[in-house]
N, C-alpha and C positions, 0 to 999 in steps of 0.2 A: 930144272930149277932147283938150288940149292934150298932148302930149308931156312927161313928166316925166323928170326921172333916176330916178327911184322903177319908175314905171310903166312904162318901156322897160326897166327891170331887169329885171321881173316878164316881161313879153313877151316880153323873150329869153331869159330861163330855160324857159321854153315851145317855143320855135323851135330847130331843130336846131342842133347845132353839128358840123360836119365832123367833130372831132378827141374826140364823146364818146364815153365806153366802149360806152352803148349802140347809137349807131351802128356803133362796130367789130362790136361781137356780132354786129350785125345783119351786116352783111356780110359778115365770118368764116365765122359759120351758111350763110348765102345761098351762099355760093363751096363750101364744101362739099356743102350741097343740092344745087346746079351740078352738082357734079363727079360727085357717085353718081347722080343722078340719069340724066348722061348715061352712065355705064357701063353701070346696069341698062338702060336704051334702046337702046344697041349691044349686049350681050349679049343682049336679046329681038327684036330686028330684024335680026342677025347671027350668029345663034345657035351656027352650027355651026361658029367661030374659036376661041373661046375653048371653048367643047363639048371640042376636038380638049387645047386647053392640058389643060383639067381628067381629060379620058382616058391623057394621056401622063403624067403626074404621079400619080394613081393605078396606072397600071401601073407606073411606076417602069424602063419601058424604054429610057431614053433616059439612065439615070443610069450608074455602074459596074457595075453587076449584082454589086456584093459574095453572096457568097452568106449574109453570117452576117445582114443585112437583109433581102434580099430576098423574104423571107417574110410581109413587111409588103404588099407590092402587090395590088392591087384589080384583076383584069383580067376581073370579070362588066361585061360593059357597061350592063347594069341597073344595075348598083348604083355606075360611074361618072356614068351621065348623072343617077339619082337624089339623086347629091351636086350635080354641077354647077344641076339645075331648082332643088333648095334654096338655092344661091349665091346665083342669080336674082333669087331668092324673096324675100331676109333683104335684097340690096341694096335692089332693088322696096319692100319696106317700109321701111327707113331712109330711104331717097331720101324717099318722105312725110311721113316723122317730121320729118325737118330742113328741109324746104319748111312745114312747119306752123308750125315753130318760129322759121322764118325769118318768118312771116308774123305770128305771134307777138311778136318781136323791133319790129317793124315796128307793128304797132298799139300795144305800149308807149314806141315816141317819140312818138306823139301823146297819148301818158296822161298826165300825170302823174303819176308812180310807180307805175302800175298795169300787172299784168300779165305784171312782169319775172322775176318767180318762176317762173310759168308756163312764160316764154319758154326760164328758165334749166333747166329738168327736164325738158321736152320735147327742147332741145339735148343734155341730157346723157346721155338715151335713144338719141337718135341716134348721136352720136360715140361713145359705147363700145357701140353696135350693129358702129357700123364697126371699132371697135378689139377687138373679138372677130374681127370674118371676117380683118380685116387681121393682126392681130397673134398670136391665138390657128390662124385657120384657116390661113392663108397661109403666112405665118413660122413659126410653131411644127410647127401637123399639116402642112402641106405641104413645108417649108422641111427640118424635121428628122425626122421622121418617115417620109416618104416621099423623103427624101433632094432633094429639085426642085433644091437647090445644087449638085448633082454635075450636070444639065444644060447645055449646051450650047445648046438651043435651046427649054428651055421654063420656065427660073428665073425668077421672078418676084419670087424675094427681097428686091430692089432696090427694085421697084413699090412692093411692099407696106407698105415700111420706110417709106418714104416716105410714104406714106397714113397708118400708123399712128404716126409722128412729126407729121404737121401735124394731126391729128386731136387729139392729145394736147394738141399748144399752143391749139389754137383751146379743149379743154375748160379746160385750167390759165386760159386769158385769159377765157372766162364766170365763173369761180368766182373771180375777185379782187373783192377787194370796194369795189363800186360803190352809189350809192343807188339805180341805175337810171334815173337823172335824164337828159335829152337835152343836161343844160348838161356841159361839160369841166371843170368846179369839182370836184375832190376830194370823194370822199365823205366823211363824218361818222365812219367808222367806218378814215379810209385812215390807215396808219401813215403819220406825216412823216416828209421825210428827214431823217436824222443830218446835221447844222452839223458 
């Protein structure tokens, strides 16, 4: 078959395009997958670094020692390292959810429109998996609750902000509206710019 402008249209609306939404998701997803992925890995293959983070932050001994708080601290070691195995645990299972999704992502550029629903609610499992430990566990129960801000050497505040700020934008950039197409073409449904 001879080459058409017709038919090479068709062909590269099929063929990836660097700069398409879907590709971004996909990578966005993937880089995130990456990154929890490699946490829960160094947390199960280095166990007892961050063990030590999550026991010093539950005991709350490293913060002011206000006394009108300090009723809040967890200093059963049971019942520290039973928060931190769940930490584990929730990343461990996210880290799956967004390698799924990422892989998801990934066989809807070879669809044609197919499968990016999928891609998009398995992603969105994930990231607000993460945006619970990050933002609710972290930040919130660890950050303010158990005071970890008042730390010196075991706040994690920052980390976690950070986790739960790019977590946030990679969700806001799945849920703009795309046709899920591989081509860079505006979808059908995308507001045009204001002239």
């Amino acid at each position: 078959m001879t080459p058409t402008p017709a038919n090479r249209k068709q062909r590269d609306d099929r063929g990836l395009t660097l700069g398409a939404p879907t590709v971004a998701a996909a990578v966005l997803t993937g880089v995130i997958a990456l990154y929890i992925a490699l946490v829960a890995f160094g947390n199960i293959t280095d166990f007892g670094t961050n063990q030590q983070y999550v026991r010093h932050v539950l005991a709350m001994d490293t913060t002011f020692k206000d006394e009108d708080i300090m009723w809040r601290a967890i200093e059963s070691r049971a019942l520290q390292d039973t928060a931190y195995v769940a930490i584990v645990a929730w990343e461990t299972v996210a880290a799956l959810v967004l390698v799924t999704a990422t892989v998801l992502w990934c066989g809807a550029l070879r669809s044609r429109g197919g499968g990016h629903a999928r891609a998009r609610r398995l992603s969105t499992v994930g990231l607000l998996m993460l945006m619970l430990l990050f933002g609710g566990g972290f930040i919130g129960i660890g950050g303010e609750w158990f005071a970890m801000w008042q730390s010196k050497d075991w706040n994690g505040v920052d980390a976690a902000t950070r986790v739960f700020t790019l977590c946030g934008i990679v969700l806001l950039f799945i849920h703009l509206p795309f046709t899920g197409r591989a081509s860079a073409a505006p979808a059908p449904d995308a507001v045009p710019p204001h002239e």
